[in-house]
N, C-alpha and C positions, 0 to 999 in steps of 0.2 A: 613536811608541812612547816612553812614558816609563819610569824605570829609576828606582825606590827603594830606597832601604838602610833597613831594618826593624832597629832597634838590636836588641841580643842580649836583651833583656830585655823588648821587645816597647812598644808605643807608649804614651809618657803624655803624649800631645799630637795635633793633627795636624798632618799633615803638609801641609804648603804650599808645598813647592818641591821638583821631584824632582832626584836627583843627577845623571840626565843624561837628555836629549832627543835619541833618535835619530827621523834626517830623511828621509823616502825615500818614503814612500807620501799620494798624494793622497786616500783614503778610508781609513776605519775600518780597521782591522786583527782580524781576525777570529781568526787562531794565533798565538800567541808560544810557544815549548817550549828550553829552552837544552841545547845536546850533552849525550847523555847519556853522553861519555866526554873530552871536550874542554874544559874549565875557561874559560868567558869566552867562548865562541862561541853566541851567540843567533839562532835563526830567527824572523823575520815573515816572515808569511801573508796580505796584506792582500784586500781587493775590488776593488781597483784594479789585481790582477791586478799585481804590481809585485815 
């Protein structure tokens, strides 16, 4: 799962490096959804069942 910061003003470039690479799943990742009361807590969902 990769993590982008989207500037406040929106892209006038691309983007080619994301701000962080989270590790954990051996296939595709099918859900990402971040708490919806929890600041900074992200769920994956992968197919690797993981």
């Amino acid at each position: 799962v990769r993590i982008w910061q989207i500037p406040d003003g929106g892209l006038r470039r691309n983007m080619t490096e994301a701000l962080m690479v989270l590790i954990g799943h051996s296939r595709r990742a099918g859900l990402i959804e971040w708490h919806p009361t929890c600041s900074g807590i992200l769920l994956s969902a992968g197919y690797d069942c993981k």
